[in-house]
NUMINU-351716 format. One line per 2 residues: number of its first residue (from 1); their letters; for each residue y, z, x of N, C-alpha, C, O, CB. Coordinates in steps of 0.2 Angstrom, whole numbers, plus 5000, padded with zeros to 4 digits. Each point is the difference from the previous one (the first is absolute). Glycine has a CB too. Layout:
BEGIN
NUM) a) Y/Z/X/Y/Z/X/Y/Z/X/Y/Z/X/Y/Z/X ~ ...
//
This chain:
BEGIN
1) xx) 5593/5227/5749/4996/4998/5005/5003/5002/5007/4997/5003/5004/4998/4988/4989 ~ 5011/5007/5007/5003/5003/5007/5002/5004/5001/5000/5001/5006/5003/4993/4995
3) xx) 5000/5011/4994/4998/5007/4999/4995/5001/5002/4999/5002/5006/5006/5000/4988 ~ 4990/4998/5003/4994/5005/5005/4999/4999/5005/4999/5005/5003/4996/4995/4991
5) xx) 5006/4991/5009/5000/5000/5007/5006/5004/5006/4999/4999/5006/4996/4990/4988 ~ 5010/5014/5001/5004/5002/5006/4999/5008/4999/5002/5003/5004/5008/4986/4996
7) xx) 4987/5014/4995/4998/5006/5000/4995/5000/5004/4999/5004/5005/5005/4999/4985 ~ 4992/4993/5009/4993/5001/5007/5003/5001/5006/5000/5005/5004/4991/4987/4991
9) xx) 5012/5000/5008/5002/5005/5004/5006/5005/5003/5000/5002/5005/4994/4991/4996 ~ 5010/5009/4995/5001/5005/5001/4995/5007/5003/5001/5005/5004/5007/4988/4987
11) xx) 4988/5005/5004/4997/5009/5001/4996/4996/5004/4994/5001/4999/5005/5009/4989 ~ 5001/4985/5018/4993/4998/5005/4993/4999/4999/4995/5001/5004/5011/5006/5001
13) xx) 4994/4990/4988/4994/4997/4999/4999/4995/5002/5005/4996/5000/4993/5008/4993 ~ 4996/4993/5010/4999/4993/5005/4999/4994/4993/5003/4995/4998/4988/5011/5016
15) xx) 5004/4997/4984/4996/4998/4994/5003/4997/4993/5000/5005/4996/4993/5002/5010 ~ 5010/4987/4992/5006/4999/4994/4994/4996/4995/4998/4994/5001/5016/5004/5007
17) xx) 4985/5007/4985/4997/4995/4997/5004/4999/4994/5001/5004/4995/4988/4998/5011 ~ 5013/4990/4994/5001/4995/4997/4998/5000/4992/5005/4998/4996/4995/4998/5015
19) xx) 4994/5006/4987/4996/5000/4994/4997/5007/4996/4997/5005/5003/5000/4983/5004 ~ 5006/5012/4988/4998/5007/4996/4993/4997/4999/4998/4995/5000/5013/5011/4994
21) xx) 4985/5000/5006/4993/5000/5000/4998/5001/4991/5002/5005/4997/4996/5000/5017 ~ 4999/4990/4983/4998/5002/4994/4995/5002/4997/4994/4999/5001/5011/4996/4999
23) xx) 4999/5009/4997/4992/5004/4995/4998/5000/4996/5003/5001/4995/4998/5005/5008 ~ 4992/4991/4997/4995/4996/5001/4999/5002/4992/5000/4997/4996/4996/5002/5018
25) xx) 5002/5008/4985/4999/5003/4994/5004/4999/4995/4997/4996/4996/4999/5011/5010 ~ 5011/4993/4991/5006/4995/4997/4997/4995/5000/4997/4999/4994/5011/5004/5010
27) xx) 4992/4992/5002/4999/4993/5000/4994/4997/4995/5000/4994/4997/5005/5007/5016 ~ 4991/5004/4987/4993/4998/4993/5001/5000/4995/4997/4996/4997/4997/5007/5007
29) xx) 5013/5001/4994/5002/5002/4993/4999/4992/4998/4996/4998/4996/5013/5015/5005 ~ 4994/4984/5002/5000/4992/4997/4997/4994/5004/4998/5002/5006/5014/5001/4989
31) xx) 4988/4992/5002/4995/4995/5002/5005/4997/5007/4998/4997/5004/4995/5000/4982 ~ 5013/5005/5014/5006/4995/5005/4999/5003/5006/5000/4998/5005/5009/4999/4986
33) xx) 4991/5012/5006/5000/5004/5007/4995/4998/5003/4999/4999/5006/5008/5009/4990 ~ 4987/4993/4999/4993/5001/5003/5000/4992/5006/4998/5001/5005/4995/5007/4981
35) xx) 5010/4984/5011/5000/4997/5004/5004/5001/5006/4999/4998/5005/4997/4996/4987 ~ 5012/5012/5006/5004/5000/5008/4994/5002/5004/4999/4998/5006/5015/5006/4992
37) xx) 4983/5001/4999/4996/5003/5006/4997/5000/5005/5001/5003/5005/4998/4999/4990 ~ 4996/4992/5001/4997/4994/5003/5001/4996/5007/4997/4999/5005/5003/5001/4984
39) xx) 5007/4997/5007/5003/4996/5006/5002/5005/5005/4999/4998/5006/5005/4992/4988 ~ 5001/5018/5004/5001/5003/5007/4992/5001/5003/4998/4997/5005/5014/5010/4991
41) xx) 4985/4997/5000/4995/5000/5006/4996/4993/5005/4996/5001/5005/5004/5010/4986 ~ 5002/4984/5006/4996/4994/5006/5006/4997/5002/4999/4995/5003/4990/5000/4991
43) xx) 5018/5006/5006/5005/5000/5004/5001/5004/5005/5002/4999/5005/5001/4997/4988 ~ 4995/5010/5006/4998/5006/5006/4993/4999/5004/4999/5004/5005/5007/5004/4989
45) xx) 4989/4986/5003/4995/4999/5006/5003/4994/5002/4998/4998/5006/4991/5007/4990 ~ 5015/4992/5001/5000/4992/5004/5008/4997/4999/5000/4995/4996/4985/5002/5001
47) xx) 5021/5005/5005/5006/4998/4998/5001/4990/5002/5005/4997/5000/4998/5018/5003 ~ 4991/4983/4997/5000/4993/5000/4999/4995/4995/5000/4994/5000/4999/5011/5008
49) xx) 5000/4999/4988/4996/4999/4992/5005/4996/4997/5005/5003/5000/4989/5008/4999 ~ 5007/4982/4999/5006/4996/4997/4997/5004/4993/4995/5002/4998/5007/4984/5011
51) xx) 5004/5013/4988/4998/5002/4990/4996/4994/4997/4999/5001/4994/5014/5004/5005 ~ 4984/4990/5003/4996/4996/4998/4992/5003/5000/4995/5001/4996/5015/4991/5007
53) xx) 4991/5010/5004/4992/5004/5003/5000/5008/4996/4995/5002/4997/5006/4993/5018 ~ 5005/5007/4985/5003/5006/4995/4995/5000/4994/4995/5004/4998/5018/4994/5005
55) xx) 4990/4997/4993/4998/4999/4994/4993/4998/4998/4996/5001/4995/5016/4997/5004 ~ 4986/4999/5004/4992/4999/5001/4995/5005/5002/4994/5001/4998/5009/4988/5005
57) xx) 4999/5014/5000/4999/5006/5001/5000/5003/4997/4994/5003/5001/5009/4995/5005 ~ 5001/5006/4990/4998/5003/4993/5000/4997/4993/5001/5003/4995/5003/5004/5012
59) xx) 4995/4987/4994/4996/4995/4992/5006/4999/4996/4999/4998/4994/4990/5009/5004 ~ 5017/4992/5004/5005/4997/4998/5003/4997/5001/5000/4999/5006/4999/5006/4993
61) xx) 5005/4990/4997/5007/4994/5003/5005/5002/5003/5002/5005/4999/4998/4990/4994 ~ 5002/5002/5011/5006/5002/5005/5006/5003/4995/5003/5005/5001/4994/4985/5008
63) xx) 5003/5005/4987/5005/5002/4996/5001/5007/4997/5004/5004/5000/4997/4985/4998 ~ 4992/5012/4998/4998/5007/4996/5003/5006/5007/5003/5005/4999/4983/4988/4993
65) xx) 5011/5005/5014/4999/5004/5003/5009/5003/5003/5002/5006/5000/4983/4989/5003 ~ 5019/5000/4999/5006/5000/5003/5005/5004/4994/5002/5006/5002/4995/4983/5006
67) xx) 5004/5009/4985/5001/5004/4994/4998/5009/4999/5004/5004/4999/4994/4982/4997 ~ 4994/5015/5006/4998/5007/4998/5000/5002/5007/5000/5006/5000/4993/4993/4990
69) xx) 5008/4999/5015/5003/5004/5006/5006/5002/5000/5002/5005/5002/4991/4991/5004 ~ 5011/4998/4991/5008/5002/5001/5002/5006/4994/5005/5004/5000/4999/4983/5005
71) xx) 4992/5013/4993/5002/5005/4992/4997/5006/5001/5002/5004/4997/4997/4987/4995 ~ 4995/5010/5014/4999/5005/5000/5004/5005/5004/5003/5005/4998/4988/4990/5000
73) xx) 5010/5000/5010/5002/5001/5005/5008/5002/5002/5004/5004/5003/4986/4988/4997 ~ 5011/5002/4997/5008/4999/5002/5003/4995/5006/5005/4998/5002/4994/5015/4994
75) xx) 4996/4985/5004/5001/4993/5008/4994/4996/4999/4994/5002/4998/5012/5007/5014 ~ 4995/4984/4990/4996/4996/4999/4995/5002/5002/5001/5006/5002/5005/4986/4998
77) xx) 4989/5005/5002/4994/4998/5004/5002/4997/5009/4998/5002/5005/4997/4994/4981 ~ 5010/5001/5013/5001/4999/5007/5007/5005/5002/5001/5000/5006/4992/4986/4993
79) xx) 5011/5017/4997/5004/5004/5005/4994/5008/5001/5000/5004/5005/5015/4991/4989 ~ 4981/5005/5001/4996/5006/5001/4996/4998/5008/4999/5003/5005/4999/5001/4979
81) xx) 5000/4991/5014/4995/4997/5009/5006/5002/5007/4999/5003/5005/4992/4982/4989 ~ 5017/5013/5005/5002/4998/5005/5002/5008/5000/4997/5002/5006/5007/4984/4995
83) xx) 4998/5019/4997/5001/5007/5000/4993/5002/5003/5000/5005/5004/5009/4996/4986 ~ 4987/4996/5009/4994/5005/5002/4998/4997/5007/4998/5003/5004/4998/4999/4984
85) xx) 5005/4991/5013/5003/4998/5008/5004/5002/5003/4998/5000/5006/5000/4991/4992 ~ 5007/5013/5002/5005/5003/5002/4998/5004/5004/5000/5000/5006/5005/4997/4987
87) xx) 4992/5010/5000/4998/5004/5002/4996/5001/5005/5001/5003/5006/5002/4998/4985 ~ 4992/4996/5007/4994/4999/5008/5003/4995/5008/4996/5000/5005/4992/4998/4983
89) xx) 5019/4999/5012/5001/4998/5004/5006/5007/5006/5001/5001/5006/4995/4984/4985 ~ 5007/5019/5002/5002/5004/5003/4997/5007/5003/5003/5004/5004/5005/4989/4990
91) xx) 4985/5008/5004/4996/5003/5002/4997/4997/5007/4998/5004/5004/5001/4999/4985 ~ 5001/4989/5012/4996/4999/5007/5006/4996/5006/4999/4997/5005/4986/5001/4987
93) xx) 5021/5004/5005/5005/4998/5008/5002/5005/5001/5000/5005/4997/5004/4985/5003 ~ 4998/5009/5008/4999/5005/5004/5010/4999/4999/5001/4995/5003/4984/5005/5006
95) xx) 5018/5002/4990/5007/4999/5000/5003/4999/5006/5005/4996/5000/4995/5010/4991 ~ 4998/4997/5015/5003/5000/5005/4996/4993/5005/5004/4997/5003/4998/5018/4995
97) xx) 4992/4984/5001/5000/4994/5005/4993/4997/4995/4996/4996/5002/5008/5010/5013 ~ 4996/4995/4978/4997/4994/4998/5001/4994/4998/5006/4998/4999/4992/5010/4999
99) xx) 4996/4987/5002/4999/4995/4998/5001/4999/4993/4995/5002/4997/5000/4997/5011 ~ 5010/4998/4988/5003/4999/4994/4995/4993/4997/4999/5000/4994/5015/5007/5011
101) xx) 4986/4990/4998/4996/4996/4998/4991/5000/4998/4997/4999/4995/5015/4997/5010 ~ 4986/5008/5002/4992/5002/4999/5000/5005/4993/4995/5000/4996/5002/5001/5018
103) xx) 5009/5003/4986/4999/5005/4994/5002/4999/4994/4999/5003/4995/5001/5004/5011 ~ 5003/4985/4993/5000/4999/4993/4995/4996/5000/4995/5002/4997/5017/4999/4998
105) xx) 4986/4994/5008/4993/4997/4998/4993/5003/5001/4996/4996/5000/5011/4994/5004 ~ 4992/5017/4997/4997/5005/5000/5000/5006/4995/4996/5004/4999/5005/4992/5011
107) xx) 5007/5003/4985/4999/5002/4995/5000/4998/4993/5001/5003/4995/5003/5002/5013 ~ 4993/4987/4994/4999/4995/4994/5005/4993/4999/4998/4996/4995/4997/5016/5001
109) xx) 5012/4987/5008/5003/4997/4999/4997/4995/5004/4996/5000/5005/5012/5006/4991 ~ 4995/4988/4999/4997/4991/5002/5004/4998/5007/4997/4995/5003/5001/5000/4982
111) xx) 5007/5007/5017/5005/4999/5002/5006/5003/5004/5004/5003/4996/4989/4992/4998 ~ 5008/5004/5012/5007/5005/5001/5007/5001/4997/5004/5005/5000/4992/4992/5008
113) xx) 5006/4994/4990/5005/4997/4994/4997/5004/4994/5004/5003/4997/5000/4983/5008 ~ 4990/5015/4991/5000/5003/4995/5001/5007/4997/5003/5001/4995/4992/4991/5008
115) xx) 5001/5012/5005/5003/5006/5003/5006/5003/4998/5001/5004/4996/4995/4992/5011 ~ 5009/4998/4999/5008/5002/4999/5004/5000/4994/5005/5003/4998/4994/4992/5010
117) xx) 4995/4999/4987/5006/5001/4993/4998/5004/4998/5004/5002/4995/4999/4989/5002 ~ 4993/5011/5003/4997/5004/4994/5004/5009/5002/5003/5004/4996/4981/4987/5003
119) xx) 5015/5010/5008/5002/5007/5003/5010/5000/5000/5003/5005/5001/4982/4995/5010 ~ 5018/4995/4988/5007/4998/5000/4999/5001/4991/5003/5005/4998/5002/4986/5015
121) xx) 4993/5007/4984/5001/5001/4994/4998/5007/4997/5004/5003/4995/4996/4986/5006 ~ 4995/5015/5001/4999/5005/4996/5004/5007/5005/5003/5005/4997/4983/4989/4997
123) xx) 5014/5004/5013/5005/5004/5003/5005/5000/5002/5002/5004/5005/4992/4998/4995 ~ 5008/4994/4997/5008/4995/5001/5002/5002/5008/5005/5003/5001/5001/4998/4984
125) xx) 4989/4997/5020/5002/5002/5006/4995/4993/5003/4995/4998/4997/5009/5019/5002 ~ 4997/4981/5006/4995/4996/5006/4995/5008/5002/5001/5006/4999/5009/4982/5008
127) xx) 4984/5010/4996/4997/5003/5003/5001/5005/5007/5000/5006/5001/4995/4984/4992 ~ 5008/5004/5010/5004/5003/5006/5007/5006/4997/5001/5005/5003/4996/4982/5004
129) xx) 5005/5012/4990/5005/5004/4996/4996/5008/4999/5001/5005/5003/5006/4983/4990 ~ 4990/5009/5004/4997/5008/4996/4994/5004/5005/4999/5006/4998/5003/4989/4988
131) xx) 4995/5002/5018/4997/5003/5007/5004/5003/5005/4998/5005/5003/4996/4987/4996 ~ 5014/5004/5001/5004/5005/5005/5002/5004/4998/5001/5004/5004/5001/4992/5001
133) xx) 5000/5005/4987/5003/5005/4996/4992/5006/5000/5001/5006/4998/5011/4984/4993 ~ 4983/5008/5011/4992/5004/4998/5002/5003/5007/4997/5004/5003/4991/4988/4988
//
C-alpha cells in the first residue's frame, strides 16, 4: 500500500487510490464474492454504512457477512470502509491550505480522532506529515 502511495507520487499523480477495484465478473463465480460485491458496491454509494446496515442490506448476518467478505476480500468490512475513506478524503484536501477536518468528515469519517487513527495507522504517518511530504 505504501508503495503504491510513493510511486504515485513520484510519477505526480494527485489522485492515490487506496482500494483495488473488484471484478465483479469473478466475484459471482461464488456466493461470497457475489456478496463482496454487493457491499463494495453500497460502500461506494454510502461509506457510512455500519456492517449491521451492511448486512441487512444484503439479507444476511453480520457475522455471515464479515466471514465471506474477509475471505473474499482480504480486509474486513471495516478496514475495506476506512481505505475507502481515505481514499475519498485524499481526493478532496487541498494539501496546501486545506481543511483536514471538513474533508475527513466529508469523506465519511465519524470524527477527527477517528480520522487520525485510522490515517496513522494505514499510513503510518499523521495527516500533517504526509500533506507536507504531498
Amino acid at each position: 500500500l505504501l508503495g503504491n502511495l510513493l510511486e504515485l507520487l513520484r510519477v505526480g499523480r494527485s489522485s492515490v487510490a487506496l482500494t483495488e477495484p473488484i471484478d465483479v465478473g469473478a466475484a459471482e463465480r461464488s456466493q461470497a464474492g457475489a456478496l463482496a460485491a454487493k457491499v463494495v458496491a453500497l460502500l461506494e454509494q454510502d461509506a457510512a454504512l455500519s456492517r449491521a446496515q451492511l448486512a441487512r442490506l444484503v439479507g444476511v448476518g453480520k457475522s455471515s457477512l464479515s466471514r465471506a467478505f474477509k475471505a473474499e476480500m482480504g480486509l474486513s468490512v471495516t478496514q475495506y470502509r476506512s481505505r475507502l475513506r481515505l481514499e475519498r478524503f485524499l481526493t478532496l484536501v487541498d494539501p496546501h491550505a486545506g481543511n483536514l477536518l471538513a474533508a475527513a468528515l466529508e469523506a465519511g469519517f465519524g470524527s477527527y480522532a477517528q480520522f487520525h487513527r485510522v490515517f496513522r495507522a494505514v499510513l503510518g504517518k499523521t495527516p500533517k506529515e504526509y500533506l507536507a511530504e504531498r
